[in-house]
MARTI-989828 format. One record per residue (C-alpha): x, y, z; residue in one letter; residue number from 1. Coordinates in pm, whole numbers, plus 50000, padded with zeros to 5 digits. Layout:
% MARTI-989828
+-------+-------+-------+----+-----+
|  east | north |    up | aa |   i |
+-------+-------+-------+----+-----+
|     X |     Y |     Z |  A | NUM |
...
+-------+-------+-------+----+-----+
END
This chain:
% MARTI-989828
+-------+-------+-------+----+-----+
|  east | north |    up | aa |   i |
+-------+-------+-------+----+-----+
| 47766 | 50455 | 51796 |  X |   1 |
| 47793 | 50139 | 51956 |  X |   2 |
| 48126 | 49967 | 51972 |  X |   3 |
| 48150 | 49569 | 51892 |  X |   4 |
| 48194 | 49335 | 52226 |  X |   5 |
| 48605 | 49261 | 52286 |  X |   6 |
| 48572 | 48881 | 52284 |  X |   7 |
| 48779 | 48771 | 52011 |  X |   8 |
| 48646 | 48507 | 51796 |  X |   9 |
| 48753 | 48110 | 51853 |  X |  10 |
| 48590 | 47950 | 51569 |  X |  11 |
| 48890 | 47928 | 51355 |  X |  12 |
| 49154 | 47708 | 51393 |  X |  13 |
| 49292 | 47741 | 51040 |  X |  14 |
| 49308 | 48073 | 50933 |  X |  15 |
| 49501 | 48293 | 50671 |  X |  16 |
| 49516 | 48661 | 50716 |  X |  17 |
| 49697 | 48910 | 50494 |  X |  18 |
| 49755 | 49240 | 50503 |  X |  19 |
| 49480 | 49292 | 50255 |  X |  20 |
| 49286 | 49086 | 50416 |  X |  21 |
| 49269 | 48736 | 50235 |  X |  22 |
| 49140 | 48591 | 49938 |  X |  23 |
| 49203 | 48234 | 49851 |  X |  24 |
| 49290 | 48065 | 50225 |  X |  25 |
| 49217 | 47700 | 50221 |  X |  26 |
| 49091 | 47688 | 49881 |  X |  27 |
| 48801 | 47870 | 49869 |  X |  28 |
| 48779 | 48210 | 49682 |  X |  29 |
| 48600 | 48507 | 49775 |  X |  30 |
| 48518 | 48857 | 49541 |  X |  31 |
| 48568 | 49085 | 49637 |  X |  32 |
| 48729 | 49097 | 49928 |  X |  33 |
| 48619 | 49403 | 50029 |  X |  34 |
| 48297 | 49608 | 50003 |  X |  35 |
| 48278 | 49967 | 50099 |  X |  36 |
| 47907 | 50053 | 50146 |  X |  37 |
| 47722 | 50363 | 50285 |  X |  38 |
| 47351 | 50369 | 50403 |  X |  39 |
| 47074 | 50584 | 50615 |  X |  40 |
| 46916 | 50425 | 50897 |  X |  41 |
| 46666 | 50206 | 50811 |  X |  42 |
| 46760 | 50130 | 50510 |  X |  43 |
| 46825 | 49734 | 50363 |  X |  44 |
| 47105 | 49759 | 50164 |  X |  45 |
| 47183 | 49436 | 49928 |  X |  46 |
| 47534 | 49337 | 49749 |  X |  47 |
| 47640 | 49042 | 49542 |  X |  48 |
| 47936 | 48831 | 49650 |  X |  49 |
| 48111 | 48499 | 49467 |  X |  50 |
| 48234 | 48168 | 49574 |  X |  51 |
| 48488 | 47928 | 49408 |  X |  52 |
| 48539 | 47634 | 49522 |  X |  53 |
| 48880 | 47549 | 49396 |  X |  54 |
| 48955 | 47223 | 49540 |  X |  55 |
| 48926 | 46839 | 49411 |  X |  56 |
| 48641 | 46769 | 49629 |  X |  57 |
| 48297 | 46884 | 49657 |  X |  58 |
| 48234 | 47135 | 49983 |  X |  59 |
| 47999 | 47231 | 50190 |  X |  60 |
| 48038 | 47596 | 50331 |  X |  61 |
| 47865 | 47784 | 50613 |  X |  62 |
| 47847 | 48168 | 50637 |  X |  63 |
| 47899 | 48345 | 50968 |  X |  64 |
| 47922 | 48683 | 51048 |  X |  65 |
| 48211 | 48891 | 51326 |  X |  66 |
| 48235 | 49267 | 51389 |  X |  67 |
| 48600 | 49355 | 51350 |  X |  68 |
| 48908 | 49609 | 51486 |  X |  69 |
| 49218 | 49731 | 51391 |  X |  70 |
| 49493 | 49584 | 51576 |  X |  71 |
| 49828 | 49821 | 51627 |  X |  72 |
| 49887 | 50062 | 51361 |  X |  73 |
| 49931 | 49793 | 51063 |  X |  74 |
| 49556 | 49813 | 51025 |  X |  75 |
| 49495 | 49433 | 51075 |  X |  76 |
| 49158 | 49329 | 51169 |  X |  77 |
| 49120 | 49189 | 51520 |  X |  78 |
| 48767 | 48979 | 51494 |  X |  79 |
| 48510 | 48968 | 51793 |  X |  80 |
| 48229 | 48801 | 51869 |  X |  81 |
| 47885 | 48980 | 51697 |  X |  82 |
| 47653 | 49020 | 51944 |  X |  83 |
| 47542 | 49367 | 51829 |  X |  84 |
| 47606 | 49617 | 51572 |  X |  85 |
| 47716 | 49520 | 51156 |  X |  86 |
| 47802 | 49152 | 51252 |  X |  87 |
| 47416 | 49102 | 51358 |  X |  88 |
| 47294 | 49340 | 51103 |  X |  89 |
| 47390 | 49097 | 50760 |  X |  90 |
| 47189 | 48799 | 50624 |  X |  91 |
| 47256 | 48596 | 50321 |  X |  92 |
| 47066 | 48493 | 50055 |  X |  93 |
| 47150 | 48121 | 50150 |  X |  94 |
| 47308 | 47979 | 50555 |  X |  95 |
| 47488 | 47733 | 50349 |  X |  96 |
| 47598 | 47629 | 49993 |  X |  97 |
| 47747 | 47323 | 49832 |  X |  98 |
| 47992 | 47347 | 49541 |  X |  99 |
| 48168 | 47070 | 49326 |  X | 100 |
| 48509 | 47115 | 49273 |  X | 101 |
| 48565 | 47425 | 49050 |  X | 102 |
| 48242 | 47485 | 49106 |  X | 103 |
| 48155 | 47923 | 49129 |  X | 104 |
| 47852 | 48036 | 49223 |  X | 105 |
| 47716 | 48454 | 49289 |  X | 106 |
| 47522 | 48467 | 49578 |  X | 107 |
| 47366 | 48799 | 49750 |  X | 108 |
| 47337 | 48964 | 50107 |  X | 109 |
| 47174 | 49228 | 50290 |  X | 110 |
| 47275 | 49444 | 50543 |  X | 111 |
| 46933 | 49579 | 50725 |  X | 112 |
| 47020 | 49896 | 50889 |  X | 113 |
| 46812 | 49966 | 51189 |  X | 114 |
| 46625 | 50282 | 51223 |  X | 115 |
| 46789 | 50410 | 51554 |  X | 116 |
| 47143 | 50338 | 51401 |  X | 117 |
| 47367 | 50624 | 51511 |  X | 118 |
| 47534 | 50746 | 51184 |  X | 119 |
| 47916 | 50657 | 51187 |  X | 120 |
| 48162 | 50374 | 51081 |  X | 121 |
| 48053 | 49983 | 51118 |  X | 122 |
| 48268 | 49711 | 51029 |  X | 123 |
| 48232 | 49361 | 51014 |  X | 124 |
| 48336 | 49033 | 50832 |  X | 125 |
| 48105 | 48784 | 50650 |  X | 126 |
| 48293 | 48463 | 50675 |  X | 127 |
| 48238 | 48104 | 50472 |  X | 128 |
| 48320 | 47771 | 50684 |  X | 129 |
| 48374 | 47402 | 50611 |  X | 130 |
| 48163 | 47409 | 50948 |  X | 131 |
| 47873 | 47532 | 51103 |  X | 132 |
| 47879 | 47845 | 51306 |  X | 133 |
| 47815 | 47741 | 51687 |  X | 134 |
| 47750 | 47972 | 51977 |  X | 135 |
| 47966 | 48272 | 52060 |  X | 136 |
| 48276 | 48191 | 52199 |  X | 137 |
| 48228 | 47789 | 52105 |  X | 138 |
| 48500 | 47620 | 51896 |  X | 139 |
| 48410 | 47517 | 51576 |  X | 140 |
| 48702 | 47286 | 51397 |  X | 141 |
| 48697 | 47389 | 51039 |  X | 142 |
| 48865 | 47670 | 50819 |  X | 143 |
| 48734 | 47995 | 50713 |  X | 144 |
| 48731 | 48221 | 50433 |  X | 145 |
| 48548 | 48587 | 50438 |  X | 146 |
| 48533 | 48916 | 50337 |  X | 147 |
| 48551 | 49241 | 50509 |  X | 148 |
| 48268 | 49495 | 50519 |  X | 149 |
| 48299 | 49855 | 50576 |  X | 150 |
| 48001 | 50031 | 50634 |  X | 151 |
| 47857 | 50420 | 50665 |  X | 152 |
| 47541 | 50521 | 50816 |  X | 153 |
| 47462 | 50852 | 50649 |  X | 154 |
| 47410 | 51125 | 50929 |  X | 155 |
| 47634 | 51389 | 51068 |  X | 156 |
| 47951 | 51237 | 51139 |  X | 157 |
| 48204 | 51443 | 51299 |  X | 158 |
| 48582 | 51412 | 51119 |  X | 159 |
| 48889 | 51444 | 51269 |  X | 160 |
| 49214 | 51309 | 51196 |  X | 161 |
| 49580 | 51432 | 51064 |  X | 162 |
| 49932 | 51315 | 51077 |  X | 163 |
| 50096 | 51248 | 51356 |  X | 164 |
| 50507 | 51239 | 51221 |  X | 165 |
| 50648 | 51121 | 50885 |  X | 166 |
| 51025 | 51060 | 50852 |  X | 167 |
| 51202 | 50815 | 50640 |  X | 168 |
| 51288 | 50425 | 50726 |  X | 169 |
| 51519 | 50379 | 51001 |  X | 170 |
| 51577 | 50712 | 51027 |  X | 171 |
| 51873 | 50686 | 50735 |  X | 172 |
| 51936 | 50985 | 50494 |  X | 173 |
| 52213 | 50886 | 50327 |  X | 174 |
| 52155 | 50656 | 50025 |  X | 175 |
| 52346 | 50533 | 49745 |  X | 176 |
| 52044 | 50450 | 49516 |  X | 177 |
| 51687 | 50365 | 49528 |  X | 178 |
| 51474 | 50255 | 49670 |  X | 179 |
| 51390 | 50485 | 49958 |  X | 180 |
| 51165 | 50451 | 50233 |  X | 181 |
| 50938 | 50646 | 50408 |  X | 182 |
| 50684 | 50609 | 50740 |  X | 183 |
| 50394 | 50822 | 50869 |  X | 184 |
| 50162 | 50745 | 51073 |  X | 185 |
| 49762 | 50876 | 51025 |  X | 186 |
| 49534 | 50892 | 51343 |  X | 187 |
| 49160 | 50900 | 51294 |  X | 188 |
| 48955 | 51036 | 51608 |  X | 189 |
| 48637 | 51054 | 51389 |  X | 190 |
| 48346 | 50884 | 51405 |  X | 191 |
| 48395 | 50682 | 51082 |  X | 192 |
| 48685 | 50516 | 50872 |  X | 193 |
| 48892 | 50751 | 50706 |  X | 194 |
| 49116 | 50656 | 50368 |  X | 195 |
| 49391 | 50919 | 50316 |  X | 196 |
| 49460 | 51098 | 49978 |  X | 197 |
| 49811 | 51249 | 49856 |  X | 198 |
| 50131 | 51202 | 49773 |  X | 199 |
| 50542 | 51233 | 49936 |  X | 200 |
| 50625 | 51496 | 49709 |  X | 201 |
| 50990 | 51477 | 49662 |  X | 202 |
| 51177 | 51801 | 49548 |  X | 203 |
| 51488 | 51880 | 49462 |  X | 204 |
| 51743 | 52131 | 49638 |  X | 205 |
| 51634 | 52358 | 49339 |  X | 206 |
| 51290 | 52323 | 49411 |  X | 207 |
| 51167 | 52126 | 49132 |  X | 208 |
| 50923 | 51780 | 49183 |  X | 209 |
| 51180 | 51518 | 49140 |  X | 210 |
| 50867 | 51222 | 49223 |  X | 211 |
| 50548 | 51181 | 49353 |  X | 212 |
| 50441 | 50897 | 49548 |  X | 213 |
| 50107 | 50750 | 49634 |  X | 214 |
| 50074 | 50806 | 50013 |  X | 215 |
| 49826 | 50525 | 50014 |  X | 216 |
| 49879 | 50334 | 49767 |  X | 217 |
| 49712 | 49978 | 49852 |  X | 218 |
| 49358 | 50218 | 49949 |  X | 219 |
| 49374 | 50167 | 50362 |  X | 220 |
| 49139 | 50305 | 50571 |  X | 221 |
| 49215 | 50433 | 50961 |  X | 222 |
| 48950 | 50306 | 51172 |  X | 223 |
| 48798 | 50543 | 51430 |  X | 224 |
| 49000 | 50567 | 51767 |  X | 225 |
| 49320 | 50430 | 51594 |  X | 226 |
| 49633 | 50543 | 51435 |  X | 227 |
| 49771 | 50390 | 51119 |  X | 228 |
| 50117 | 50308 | 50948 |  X | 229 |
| 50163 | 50376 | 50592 |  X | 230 |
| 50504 | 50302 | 50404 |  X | 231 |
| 50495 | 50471 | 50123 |  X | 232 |
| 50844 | 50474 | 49894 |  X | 233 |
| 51033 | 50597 | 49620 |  X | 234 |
| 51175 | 50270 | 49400 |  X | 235 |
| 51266 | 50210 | 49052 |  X | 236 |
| 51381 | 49880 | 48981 |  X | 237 |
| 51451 | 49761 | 49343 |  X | 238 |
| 51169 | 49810 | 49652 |  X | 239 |
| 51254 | 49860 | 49968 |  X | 240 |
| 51183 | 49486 | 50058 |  X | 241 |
| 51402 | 49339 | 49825 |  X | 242 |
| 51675 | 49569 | 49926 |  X | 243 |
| 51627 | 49444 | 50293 |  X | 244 |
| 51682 | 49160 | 50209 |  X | 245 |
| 51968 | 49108 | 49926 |  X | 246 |
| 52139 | 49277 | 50261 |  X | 247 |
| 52002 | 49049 | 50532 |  X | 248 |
| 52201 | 48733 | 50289 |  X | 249 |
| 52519 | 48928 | 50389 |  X | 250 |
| 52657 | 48835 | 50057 |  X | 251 |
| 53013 | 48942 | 50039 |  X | 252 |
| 53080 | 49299 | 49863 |  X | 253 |
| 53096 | 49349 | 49498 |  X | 254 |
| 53200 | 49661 | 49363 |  X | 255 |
| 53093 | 49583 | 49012 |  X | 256 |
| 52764 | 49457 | 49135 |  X | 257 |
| 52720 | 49795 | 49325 |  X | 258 |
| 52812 | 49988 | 49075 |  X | 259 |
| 52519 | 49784 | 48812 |  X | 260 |
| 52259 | 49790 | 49109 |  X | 261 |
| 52347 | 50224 | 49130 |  X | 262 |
| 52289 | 50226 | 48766 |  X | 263 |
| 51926 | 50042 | 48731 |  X | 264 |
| 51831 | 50254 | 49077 |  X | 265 |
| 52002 | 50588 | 49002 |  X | 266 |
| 51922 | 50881 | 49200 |  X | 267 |
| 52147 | 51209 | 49259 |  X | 268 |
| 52148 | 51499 | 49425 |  X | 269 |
| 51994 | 51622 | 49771 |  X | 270 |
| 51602 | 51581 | 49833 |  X | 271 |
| 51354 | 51695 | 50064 |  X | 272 |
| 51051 | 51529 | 50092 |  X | 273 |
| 50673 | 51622 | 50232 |  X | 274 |
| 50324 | 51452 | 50274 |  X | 275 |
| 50079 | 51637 | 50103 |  X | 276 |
| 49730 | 51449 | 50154 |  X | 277 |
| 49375 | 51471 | 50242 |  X | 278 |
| 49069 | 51303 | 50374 |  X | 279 |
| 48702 | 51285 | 50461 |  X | 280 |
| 48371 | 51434 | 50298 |  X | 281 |
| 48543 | 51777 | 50263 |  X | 282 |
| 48894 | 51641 | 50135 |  X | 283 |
| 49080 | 51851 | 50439 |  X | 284 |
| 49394 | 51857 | 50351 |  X | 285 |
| 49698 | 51799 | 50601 |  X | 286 |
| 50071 | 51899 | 50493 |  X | 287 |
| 50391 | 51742 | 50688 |  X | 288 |
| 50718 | 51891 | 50791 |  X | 289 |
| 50978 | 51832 | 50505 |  X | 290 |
| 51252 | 51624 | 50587 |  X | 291 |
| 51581 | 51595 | 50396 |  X | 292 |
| 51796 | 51277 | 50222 |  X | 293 |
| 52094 | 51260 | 50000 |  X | 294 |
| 52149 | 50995 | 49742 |  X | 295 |
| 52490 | 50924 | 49575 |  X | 296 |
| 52600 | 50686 | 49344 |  X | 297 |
| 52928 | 50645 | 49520 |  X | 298 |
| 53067 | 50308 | 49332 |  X | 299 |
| 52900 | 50432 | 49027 |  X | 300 |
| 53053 | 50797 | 49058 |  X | 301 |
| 53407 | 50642 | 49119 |  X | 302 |
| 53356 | 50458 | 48766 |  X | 303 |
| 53237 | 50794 | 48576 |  X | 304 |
| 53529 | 50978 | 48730 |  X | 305 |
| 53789 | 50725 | 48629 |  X | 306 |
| 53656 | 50655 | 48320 |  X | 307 |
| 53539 | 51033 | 48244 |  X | 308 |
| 53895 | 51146 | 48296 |  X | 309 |
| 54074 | 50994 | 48066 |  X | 310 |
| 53794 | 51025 | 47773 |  X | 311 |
| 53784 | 51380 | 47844 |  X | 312 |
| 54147 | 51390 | 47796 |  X | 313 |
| 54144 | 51234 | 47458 |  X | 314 |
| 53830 | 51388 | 47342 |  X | 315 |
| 54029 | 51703 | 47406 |  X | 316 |
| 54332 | 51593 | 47229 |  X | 317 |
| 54176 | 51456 | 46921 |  X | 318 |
| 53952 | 51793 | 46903 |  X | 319 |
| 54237 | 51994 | 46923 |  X | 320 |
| 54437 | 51804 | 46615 |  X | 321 |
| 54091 | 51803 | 46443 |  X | 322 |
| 54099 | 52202 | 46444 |  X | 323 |
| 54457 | 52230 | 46348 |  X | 324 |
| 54439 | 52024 | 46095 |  X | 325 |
| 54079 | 52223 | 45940 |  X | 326 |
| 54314 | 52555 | 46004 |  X | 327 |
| 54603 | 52384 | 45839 |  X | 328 |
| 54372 | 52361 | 45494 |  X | 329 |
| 54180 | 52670 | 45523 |  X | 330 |
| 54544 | 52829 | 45536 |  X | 331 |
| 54661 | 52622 | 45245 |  X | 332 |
| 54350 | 52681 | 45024 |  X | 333 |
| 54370 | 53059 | 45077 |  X | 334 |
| 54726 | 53037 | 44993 |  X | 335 |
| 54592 | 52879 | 44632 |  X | 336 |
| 54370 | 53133 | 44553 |  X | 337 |
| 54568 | 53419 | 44612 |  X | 338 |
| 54861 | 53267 | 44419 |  X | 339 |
| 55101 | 53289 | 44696 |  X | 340 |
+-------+-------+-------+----+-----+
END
């Protein structure tokens, strides 16, 4: 399979990129934003797409086309110049379109496999500008909005991936509530894009399934020849985002707050937890080493304790009056009857 040329793109000079990829940058929107296609070689494959214009003036747009990499192991796409493979395989229906403001409009596009296409992974982006395209590696002053394409050419692909460590965030297993995080990473030496399937099963010191988590669960793939980051993690109320940062404020301590914040994200008791997922054609499935965590409700256990003590204490008072007194009358009722 041929791999796309490393020249990375300079046609954009305003440009919005999410983890996700994007959707609505500058204005213009763009469904879906992600098409995950298989074909045989020489096959024409064709899709629908749709455009909304969603600004106060009427635009002119301009498709383009860029094969595209994963960059580090957050899985963002890296965009290079298409001088072979997907980029140069995909035509639209239109080069340009004009919409008034508000303005949607469904257009279609091919992707023409050729015949000699080794089977594999091809990705590549189909992009709509407020300018035209110009030559590779020319600067085109404009915005653009696009879409990512994933693409399999049916054929004997060979699979192989797995994990390569899990452990939790920061390395920290001590909690005293929820959320908790966790990291693995995924590598994918295949020949195409791999999406992995599972759960962090989280079990009690007893052995039963406390929670399962989706190991995946925003659907990311692991490009071939690169190794992946997924966060998976076990929240209620809080995620571990928010956590990070109501502590990055440094917002002086509160005990009562800690204690409400325990409550709404209560956890107890000591955990171990394991990635249990799968992938490919065959769904091979990959296990990880268990690792272990404790979380403890410390503020919130001081408050049960000192509360708790002194309930118990009266509970067991009144009980205890309650009996004598039922004993007192059963004694006094059998003393009726019996004419004593």
């Amino acid at each position: 399979m041929k791999k796309p040329t490393l020249t990375i793109i300079a046609s954009v000079i305003t440009f919005v990129i999410s983890v996700g990829f994007f959707r609505t940058a500058q204005a213009l929107t763009i469904t879906p934003i992600r098409y995950e296609i298989a074909g045989d070689p020489g096959q024409t494959l064709t899709e629908k797409m749709g455009l909304v214009n969603e600004t106060n003036t009427t635009q002119t747009y301009y498709a383009s086309f860029s094969n595209f990499e994963a960059q580090g192991d957050t899985g963002s796409p890296t965009f290079v110049d298409a001088k072979d493979g997907l980029g140069t395989w995909i035509t639209t229906e239109q080069a340009s379109i004009t919409l008034a403001p508000g303005a949607q409009k469904e257009l279609s596009f091919s992707i023409k496999i050729p015949k000699d296409a080794e089977p594999g992974g091809y990705f590549a982006a189909l992009f709509w500008g407020t300018s035209p395209g110009g030559q590779p590696g020319q600067v085109s002053i404009g915005t653009k909005t696009g879409m990512l394409i994933l693409l399999s050419v049916n054929g004997d692909i060979r699979e192989q991936a797995g994990l390569v460590d899990f452990k939790i965030n920061n390395n920290k297993h001590f909690y005293k509530q929820l959320p908790v995080g966790f990291e693995y990473r995924f590598s994918n030496q295949g020949g195409d894009r791999v999406k992995p399937k599972g759960d962090v099963v989280i079990r009690s010191i007893f052995g039963w399934v406390a929670k399962r988590v989706n190991a995946n669960q925003f659907d990311g793939n692991v490009l071939p020849g690169t190794t992946r980051k997924f966060n998976p993690e076990w929240s209620k109320r809080t995620s571990v985002e928010q956590r990070e940062q109501d502590l990055a404020r440094n917002e002086s301590y509160s005990f009562f707050k800690e204690v409400k914040n325990e409550w709404h994200n209560f956890a107890f008791g000591i955990f171990k937890a394991k990635v249990v997922a799968s992938f490919g054609v065959s769904d091979q499935v990959v296990k990880s080493k268990g690792i272990y965590f404790v979380v403890f409700p410390l503020e919130l256990s001081l408050v049960i304790v000192v509360l708790g003590i002194p309930t118990f204490f009266l509970l067991r008072f009144f009980l205890r009056r309650y009996n004598r007194s039922i004993i007192r009358k059963a004694q006094k009722r059998f003393s009726n009857e019996q004419g004593i």
